[in-house]
N, C-alpha and C positions, 0 to 999 in steps of 0.2 A: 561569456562568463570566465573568470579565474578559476584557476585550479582551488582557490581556497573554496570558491564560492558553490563548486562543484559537488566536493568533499561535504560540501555543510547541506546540500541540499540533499546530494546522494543519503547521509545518513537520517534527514529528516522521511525520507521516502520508505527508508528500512524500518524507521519506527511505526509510520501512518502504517506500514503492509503485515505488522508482525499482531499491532493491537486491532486490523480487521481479521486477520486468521484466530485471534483469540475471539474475538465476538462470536465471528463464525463455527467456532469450533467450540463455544462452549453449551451448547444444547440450546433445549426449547424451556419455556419456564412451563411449571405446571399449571397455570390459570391460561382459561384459553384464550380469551382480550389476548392477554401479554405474549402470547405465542400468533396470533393473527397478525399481531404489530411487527413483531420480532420476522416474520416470514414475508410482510410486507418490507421492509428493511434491507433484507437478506437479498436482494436482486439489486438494490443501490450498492451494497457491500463490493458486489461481487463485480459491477461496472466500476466502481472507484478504484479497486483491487488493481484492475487490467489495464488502469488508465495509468496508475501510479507503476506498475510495472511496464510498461512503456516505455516511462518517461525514465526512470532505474537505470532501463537498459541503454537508452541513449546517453544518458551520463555517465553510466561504467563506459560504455564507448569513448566520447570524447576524454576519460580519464585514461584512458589504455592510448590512445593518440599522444598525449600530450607527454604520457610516460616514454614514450618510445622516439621521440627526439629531442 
């Protein structure tokens, strides 16, 4: 990948990580269905969280490489 190409996914990755910590972070709803769903959910959240932080960090890498020659 190009450095453009890097930049544009790094920041797609910042978005996907920022509206799963809002999901996450915004409570339980008060009906209990909506709260069983939302808790069922909340374990994919948190694998997709880790996956896409992975991959973040392997792109900040190759962007800190490419800056540094």
């Amino acid at each position: 990948m190009d450095r453009e190409a890097l930049v544009t996914r790094r920041d797609e990755l910042r978005k996907r990580l920022a509206a799963i910590q809002k999901d996450i972070g915004g409570g339980l709803e008060k009906d209990m269905e909506d709260q069983a769903q939302q808790l069922e959910n909340y374990d994919t959240l948190i694998e997709i969280a880790r996956v896409a932080e992975q991959e973040l960090e392997t792109i900040e890498r190759q962007l800190r490489e490419l800056d540094s020659k």
